[in-house]
ChimeraX commands (.cxc) that place a marker at each C-alpha (Angstrom):
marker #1 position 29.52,-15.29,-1.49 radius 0.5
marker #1 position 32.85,-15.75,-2.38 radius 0.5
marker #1 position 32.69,-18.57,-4.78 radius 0.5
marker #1 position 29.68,-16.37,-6.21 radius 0.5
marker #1 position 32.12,-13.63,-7.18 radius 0.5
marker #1 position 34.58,-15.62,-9.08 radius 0.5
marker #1 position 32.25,-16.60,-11.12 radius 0.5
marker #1 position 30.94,-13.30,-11.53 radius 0.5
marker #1 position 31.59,-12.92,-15.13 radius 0.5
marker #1 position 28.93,-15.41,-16.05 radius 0.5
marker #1 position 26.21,-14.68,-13.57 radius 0.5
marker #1 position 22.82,-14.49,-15.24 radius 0.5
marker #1 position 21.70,-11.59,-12.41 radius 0.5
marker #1 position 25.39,-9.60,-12.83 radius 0.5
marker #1 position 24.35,-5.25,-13.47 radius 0.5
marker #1 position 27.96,-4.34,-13.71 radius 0.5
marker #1 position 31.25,-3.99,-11.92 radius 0.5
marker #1 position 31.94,-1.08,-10.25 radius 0.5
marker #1 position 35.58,-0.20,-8.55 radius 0.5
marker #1 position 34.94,-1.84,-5.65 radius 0.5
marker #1 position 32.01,-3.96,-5.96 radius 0.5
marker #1 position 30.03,-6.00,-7.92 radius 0.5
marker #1 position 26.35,-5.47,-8.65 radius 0.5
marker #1 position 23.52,-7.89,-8.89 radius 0.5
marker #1 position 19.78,-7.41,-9.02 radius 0.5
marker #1 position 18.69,-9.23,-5.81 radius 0.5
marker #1 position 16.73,-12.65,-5.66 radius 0.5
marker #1 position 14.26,-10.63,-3.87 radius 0.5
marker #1 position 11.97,-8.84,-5.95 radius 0.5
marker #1 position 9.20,-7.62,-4.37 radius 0.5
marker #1 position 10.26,-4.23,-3.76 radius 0.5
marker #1 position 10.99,-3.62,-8.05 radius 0.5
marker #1 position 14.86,-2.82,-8.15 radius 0.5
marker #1 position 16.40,-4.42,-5.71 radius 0.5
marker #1 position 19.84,-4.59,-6.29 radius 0.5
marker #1 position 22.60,-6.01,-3.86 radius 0.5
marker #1 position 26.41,-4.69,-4.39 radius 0.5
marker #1 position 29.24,-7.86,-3.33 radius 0.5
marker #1 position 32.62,-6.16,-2.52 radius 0.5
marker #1 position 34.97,-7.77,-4.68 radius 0.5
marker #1 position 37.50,-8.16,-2.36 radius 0.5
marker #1 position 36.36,-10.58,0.93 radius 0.5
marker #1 position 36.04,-8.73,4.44 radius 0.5
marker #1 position 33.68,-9.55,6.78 radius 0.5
marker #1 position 33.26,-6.29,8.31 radius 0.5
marker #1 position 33.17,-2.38,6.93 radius 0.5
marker #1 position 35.41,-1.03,10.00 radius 0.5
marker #1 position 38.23,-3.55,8.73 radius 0.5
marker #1 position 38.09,-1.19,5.71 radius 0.5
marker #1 position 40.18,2.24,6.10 radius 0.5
marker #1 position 37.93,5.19,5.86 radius 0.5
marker #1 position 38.99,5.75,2.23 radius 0.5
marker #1 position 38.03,2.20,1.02 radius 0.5
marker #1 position 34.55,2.88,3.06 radius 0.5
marker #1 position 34.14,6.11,0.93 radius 0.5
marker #1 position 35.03,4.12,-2.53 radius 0.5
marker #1 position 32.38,1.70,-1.30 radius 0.5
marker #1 position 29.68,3.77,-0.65 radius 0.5
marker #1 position 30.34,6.05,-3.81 radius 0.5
marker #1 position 29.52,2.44,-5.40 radius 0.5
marker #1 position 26.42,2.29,-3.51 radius 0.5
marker #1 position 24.97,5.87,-4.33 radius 0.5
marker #1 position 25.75,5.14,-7.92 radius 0.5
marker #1 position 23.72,2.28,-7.72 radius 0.5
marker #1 position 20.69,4.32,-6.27 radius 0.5
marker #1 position 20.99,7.60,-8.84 radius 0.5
marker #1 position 20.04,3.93,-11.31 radius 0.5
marker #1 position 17.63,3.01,-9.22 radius 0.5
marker #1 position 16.06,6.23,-8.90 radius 0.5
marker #1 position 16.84,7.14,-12.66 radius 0.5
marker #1 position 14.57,4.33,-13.68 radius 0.5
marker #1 position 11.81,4.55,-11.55 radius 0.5
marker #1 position 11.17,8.29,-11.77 radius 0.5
marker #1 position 7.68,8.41,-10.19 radius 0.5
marker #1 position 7.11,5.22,-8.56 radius 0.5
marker #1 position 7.25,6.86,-5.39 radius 0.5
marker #1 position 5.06,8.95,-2.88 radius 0.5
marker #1 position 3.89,12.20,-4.14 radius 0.5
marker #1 position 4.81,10.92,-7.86 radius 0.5
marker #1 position 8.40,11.49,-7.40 radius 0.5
marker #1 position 11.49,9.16,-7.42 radius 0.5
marker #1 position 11.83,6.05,-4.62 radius 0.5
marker #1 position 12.53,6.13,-1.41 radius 0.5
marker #1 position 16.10,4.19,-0.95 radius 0.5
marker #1 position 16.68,1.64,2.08 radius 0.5
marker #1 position 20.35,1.26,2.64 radius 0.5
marker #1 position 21.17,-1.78,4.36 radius 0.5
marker #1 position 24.54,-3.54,5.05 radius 0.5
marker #1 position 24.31,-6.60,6.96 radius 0.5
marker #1 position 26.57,-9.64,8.11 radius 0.5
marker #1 position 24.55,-11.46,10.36 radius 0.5
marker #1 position 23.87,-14.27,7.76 radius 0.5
marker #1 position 26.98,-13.94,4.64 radius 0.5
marker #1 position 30.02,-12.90,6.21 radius 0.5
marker #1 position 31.01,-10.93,3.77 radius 0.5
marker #1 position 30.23,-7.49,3.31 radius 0.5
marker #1 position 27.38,-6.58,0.75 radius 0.5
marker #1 position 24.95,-3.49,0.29 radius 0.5
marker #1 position 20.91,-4.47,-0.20 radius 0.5
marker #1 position 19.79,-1.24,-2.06 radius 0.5
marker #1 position 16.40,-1.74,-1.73 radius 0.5
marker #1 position 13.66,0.56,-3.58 radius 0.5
marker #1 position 10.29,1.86,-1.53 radius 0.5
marker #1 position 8.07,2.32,-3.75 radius 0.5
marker #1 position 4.27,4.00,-3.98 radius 0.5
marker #1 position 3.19,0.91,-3.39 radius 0.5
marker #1 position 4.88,-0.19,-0.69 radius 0.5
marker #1 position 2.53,-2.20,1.49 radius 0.5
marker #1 position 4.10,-1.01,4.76 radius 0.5
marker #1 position 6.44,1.59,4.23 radius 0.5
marker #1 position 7.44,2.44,7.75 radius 0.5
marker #1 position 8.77,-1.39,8.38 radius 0.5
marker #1 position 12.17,-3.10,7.53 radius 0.5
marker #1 position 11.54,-5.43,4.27 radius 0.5
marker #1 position 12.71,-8.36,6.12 radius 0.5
marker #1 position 9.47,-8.33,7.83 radius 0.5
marker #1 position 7.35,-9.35,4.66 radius 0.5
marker #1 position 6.01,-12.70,4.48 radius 0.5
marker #1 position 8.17,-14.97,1.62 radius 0.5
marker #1 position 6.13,-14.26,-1.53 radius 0.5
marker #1 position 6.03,-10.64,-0.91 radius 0.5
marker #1 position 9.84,-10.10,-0.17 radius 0.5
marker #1 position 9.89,-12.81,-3.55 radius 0.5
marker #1 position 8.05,-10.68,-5.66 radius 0.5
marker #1 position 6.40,-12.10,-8.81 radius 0.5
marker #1 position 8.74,-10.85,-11.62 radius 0.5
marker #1 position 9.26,-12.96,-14.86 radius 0.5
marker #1 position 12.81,-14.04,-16.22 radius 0.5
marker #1 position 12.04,-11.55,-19.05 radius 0.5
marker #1 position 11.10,-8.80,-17.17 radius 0.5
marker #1 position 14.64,-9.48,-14.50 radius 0.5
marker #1 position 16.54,-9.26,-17.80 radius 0.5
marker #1 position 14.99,-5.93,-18.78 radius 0.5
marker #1 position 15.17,-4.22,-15.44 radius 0.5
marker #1 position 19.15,-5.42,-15.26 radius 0.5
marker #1 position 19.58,-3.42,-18.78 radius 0.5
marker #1 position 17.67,-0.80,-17.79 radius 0.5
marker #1 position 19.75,-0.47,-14.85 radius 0.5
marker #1 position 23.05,-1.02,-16.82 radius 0.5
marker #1 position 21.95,1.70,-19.01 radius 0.5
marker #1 position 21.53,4.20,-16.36 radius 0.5
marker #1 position 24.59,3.36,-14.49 radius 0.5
marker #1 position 26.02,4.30,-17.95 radius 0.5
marker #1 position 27.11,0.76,-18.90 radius 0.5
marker #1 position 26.03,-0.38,-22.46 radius 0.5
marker #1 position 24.30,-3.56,-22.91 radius 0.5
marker #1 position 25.71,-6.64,-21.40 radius 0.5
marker #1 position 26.51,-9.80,-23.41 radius 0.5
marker link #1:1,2 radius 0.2
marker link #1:2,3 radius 0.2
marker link #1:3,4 radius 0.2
marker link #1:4,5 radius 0.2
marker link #1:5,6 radius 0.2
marker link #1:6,7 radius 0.2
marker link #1:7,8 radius 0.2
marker link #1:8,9 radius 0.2
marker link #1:9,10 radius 0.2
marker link #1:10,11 radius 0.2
marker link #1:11,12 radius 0.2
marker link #1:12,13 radius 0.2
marker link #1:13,14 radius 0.2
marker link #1:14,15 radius 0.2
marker link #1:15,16 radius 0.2
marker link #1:16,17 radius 0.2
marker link #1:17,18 radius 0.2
marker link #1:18,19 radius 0.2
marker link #1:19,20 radius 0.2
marker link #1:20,21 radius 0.2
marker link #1:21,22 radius 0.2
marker link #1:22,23 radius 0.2
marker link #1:23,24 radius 0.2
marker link #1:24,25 radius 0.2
marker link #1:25,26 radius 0.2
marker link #1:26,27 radius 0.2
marker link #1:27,28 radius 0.2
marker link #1:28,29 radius 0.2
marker link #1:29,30 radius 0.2
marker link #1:30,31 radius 0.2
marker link #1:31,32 radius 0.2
marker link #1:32,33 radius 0.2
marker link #1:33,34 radius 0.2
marker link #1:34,35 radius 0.2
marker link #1:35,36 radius 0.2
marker link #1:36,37 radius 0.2
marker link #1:37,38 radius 0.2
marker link #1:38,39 radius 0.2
marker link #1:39,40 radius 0.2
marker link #1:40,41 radius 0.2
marker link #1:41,42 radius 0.2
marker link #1:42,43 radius 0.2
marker link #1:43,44 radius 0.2
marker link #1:44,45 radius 0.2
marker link #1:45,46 radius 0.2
marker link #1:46,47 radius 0.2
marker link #1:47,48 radius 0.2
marker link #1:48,49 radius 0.2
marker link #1:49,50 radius 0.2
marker link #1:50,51 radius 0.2
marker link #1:51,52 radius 0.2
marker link #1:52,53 radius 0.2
marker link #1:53,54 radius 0.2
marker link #1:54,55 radius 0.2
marker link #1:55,56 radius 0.2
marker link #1:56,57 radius 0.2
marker link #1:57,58 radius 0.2
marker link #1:58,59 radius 0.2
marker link #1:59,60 radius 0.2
marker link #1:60,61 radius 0.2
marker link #1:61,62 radius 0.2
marker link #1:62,63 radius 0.2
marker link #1:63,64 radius 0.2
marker link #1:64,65 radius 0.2
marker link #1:65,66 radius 0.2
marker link #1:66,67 radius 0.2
marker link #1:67,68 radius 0.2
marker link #1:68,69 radius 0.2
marker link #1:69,70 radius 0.2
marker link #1:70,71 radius 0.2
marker link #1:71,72 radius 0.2
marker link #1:72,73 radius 0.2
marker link #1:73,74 radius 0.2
marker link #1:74,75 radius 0.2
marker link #1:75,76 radius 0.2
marker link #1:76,77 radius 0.2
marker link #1:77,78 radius 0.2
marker link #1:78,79 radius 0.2
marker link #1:79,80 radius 0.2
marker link #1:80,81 radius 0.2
marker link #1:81,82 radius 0.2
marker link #1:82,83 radius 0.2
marker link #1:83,84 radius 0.2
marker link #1:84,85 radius 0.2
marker link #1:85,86 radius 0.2
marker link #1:86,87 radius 0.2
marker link #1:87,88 radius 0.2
marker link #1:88,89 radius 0.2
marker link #1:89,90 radius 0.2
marker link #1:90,91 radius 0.2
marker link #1:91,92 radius 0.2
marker link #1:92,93 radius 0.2
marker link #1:93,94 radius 0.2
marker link #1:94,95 radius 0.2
marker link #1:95,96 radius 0.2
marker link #1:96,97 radius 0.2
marker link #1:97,98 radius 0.2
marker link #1:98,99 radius 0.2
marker link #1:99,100 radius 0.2
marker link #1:100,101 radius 0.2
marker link #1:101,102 radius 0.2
marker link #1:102,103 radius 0.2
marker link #1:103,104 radius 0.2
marker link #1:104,105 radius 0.2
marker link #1:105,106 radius 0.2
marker link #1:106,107 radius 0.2
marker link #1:107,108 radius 0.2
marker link #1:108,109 radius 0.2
marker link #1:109,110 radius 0.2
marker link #1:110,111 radius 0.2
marker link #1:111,112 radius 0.2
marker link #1:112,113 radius 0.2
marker link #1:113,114 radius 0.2
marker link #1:114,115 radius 0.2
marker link #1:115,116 radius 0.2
marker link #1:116,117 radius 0.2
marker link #1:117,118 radius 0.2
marker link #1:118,119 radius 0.2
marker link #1:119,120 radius 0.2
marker link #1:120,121 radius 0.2
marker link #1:121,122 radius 0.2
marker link #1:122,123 radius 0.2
marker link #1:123,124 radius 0.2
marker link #1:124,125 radius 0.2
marker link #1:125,126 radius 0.2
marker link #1:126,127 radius 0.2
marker link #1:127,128 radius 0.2
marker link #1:128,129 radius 0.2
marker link #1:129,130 radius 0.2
marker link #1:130,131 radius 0.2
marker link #1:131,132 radius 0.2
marker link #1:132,133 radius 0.2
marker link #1:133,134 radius 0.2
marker link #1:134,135 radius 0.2
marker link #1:135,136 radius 0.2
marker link #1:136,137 radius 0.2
marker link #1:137,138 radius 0.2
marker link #1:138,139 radius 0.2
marker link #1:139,140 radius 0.2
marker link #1:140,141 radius 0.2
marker link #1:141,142 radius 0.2
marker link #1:142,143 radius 0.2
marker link #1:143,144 radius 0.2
marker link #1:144,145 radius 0.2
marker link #1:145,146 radius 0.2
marker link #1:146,147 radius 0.2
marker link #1:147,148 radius 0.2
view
């Protein structure tokens, strides 16, 4: 993860960088949105942060949902915005990262933990094209102009 983020600049998946974090739109994209936030600076775990670092880090991760949200205005139940799964995990990268992961109308199981989808669901089936349109989209409502 870390030799991902000093290359950062020139990552084709890189949304934008926020104070404390950078954001990506996640390999995974079978739940439309998915986005993953890298804290720029390496620590393996959030309680070796003080409590105002954890607050700058999570005001990075709510601004990445309001996009989230902001773009996908009724994909979710009852024709409203998406349901957000928050998820911070170091059992496999020890490095602390956010998955901000998108439930969406069409969520095939929407009381179960993503991770529990077989491969080409978690995958999804988006094009190249349609990853670079969803990053701008997401720039755009992060209120970042386009990238490039």
């Amino acid at each position: 993860m870390c030799a991902r983020i000093a290359k950062m600049e020139t990552d084709g998946d890189r949304i934008a960088e926020l104070p404390t974090s950078w954001v990506v739109l996640g390999e995974n994209q079978g739940a439309p949105g998915w986005c993953v936030l890298l804290l720029k600076e390496h620590h393996e775990h959030l309680a070796a942060l003080s409590a105002a670092e954890q607050g700058r880090v999570f005001d990075d991760v709510a601004r990445v949902a309001a996009a989230i949200r902001s773009v996908f205005p009724a994909s979710g139940r009852g024709g409203g915005p998406p349901r957000i799964n928050y998820e911070c995990l170091g059992n496999l990268v020890p490095h602390i990262h956010w998955h901000v992961i998108p439930r969406h109308a069409d969520d095939p199981e929407p009381t179960k933990a993503v991770w529990v989808w077989p491969e080409e669901r978690l995958r999804g089936t988006m094009s190249g094209e349609e990853r670079r349109a969803l990053i701008e989209k997401l720039r755009a409502a992060m209120g970042f102009g386009a990238s490039r």
